[in-house]
C-alpha positions as CSV (number, residue, x, y, z in Angstrom):
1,X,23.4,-14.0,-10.5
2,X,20.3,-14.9,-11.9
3,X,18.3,-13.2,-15.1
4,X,16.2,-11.3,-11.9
5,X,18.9,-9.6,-10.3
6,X,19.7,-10.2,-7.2
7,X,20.7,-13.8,-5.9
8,X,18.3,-16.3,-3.8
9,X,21.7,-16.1,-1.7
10,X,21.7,-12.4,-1.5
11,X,18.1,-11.8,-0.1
12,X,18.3,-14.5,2.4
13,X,21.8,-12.5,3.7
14,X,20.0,-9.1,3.8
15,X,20.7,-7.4,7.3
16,X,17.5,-5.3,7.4
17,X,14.0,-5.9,5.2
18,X,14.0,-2.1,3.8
19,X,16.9,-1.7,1.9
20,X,16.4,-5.5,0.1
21,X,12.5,-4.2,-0.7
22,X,13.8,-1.2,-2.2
23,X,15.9,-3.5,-4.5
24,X,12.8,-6.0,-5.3
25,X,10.4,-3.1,-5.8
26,X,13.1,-1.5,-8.5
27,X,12.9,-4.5,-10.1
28,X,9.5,-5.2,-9.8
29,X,9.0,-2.0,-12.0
30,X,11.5,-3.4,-14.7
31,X,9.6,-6.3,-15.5
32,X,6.3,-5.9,-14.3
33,X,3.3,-4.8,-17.2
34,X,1.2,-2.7,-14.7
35,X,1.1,-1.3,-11.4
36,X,4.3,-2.9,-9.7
37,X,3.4,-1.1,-6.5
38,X,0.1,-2.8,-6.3
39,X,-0.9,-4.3,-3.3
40,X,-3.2,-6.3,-1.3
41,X,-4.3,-4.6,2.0
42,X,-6.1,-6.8,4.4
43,X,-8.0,-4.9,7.6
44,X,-10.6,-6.0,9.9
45,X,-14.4,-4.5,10.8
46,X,-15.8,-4.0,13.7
47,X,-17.0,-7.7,14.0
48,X,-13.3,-9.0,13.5
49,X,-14.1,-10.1,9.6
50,X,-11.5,-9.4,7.4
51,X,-12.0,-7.5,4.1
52,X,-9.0,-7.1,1.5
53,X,-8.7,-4.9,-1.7
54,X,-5.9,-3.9,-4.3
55,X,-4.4,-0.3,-3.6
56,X,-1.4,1.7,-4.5
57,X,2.2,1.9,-2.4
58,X,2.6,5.8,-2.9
59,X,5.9,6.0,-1.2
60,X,7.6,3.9,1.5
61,X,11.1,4.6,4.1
62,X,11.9,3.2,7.4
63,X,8.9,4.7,8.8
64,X,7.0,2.7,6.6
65,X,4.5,2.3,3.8
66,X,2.1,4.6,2.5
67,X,-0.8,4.9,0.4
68,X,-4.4,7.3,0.3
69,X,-7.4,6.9,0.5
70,X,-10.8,8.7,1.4
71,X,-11.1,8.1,5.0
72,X,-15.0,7.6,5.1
73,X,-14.1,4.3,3.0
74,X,-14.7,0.8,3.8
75,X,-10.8,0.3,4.4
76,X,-10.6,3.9,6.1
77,X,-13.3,3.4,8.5
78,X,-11.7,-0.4,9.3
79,X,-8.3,1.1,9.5
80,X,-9.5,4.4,11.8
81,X,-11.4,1.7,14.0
82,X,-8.5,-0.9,14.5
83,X,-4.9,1.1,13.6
84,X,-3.7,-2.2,12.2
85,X,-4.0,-4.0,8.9
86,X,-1.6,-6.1,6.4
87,X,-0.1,-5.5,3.1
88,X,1.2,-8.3,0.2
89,X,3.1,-7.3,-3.2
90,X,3.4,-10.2,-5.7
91,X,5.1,-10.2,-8.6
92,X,4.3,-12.6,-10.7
93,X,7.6,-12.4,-13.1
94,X,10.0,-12.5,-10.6
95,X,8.2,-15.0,-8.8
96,X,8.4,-12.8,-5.4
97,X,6.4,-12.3,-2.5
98,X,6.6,-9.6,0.2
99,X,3.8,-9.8,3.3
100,X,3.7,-7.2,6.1
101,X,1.7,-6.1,8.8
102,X,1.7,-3.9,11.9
103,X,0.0,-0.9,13.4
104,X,-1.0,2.0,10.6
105,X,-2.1,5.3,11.0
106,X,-2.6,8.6,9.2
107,X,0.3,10.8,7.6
108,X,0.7,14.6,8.5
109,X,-1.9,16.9,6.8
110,X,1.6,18.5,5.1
111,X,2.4,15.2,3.7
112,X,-1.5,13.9,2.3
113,X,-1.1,18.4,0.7
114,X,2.2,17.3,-0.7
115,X,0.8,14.5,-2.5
116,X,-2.6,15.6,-3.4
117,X,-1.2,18.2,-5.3
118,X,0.8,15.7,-7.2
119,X,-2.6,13.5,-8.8
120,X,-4.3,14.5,-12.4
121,X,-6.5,17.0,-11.7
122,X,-9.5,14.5,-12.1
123,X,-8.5,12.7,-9.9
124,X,-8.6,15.5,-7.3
125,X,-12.3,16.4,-8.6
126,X,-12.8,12.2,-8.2
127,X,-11.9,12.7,-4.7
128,X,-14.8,15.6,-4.1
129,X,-17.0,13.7,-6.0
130,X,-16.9,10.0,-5.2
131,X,-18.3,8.7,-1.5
132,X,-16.7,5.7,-2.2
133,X,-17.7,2.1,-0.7
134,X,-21.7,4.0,-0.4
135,X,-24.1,2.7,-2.4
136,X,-24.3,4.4,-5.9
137,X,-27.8,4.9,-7.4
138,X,-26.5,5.7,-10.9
139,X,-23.9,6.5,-13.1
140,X,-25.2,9.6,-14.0
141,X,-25.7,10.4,-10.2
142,X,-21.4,10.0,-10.0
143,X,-21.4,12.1,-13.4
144,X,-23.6,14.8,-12.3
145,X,-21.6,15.2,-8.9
146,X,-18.4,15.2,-10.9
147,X,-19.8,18.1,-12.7
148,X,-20.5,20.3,-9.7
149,X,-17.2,19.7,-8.2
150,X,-16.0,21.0,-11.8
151,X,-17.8,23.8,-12.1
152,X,-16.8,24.2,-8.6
153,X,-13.0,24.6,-9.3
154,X,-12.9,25.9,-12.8
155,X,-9.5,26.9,-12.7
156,X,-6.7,27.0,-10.1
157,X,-5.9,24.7,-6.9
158,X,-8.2,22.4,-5.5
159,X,-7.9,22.2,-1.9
160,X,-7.7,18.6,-0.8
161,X,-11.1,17.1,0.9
162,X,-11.2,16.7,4.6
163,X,-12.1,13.0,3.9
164,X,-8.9,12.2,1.9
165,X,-5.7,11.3,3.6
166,X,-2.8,8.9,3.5
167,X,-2.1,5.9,5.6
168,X,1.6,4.9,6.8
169,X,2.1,1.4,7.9
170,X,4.6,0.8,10.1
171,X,5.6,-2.8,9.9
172,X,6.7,-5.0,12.7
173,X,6.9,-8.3,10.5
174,X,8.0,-8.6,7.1
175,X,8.5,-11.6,4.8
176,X,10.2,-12.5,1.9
177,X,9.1,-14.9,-0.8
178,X,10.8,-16.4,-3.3
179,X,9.8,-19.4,-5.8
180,X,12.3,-22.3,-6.1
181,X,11.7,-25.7,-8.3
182,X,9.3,-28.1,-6.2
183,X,7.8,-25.6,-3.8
184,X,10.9,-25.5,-1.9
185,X,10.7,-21.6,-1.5
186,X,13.0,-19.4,0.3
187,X,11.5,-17.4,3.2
188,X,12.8,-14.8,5.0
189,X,10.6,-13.0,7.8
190,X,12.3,-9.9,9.5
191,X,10.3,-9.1,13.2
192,X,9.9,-6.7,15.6
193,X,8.4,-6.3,18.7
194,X,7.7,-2.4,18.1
195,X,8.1,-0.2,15.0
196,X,10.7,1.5,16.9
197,X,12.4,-1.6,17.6
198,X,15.5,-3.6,15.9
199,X,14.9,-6.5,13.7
200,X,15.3,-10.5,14.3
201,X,15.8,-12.4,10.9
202,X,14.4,-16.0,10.7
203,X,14.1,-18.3,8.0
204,X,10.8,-20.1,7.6
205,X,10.3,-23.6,6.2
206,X,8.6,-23.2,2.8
């Protein structure tokens, strides 16, 4: 057993990917300074280009991964357009990698109330306030709205904004990365032909 926890032997014997990300992702948040559910999602625009950007795993099962956002986004509209996109954790002190990708699409309206009710209350006023990925004229122009939206909701709930939801990916390929002396890695990638489906393990030359 390694100072990381589990064995390069272990992950490559793992019957199914959830389980063994559950274990990497408990690590990851032993060791890691900031944000060890950080990811990188990767979707697509309408012209096929690809745009990626760092958001936050909120929760994740064998239905799959989840995070929020406001849907009249950048990534919202890409993701509402092509109900597919990619996600990549790294940790850089374990030296692990974990890619996946499949279709994605919005969580239950019970689930995004669940959560939002969850996040620092200026963070619920942020998500009044803020039409993210439109242009900004000023500073004071993101202050003033947060303002209104203050004196909106003095005290009390603040209902969640029609424009801010969560996304569940449902993967139907997912790798495992791990760095060995000489980039000799170990790879794992567990596939799918549907989210629904059962899982093929192969090992992948480094």
């Amino acid at each position: 057993m390694d100072d990381k926890g589990l064995t390069t032997g272990d992950f490559t014997q793992a019957a199914e990917p959830f389980t063994l990300f559950g274990a990497w992702l408990e690590e990851a948040t032993a060791s890691e300074i900031n944000d060890p559910n950080a990811l990188s999602l990767a979707t697509v625009d309408e012209d096929g280009l690809p745009n990626v950007r760092m958001v936050l795993l909120k929760g994740f099962d064998t239905d799959g991964f989840v995070f929020y956002t406001n849907y009249e986004s950048q990534k919202g509209r890409e993701i509402l357009g092509s109900g597919k996109a990619a996600m990549c954790f790294h940790w850089k002190s374990l030296r692990r990698q974990v890619r996946l990708r499949g279709p994605i699409a919005s969580v239950s309206d019970a689930e995004a109330d669940e959560y939002y009710r969850t996040r620092p209350r200026g963070s619920r006023i942020g998500a009044w306030a803020s039409k993210q990925s439109r242009p900004l004229e000023s500073r004071f122009a993101l202050e003033k709205a947060v303002a209104e939206y203050t004196a909106r909701y003095p005290i009390g709930e603040i209902p969640r904004p029609p424009h801010w939801s969560g996304f569940r990916l449902a993967p139907t390929s997912i790798e495992f990365w791990h760095d060995r002396p000489f980039r000799l890695h170990d790879r794992v990638e567990f596939r799918r032909a549907t989210p629904d489906g059962g899982w093929e393990k192969v090992r992948m030359y480094p």
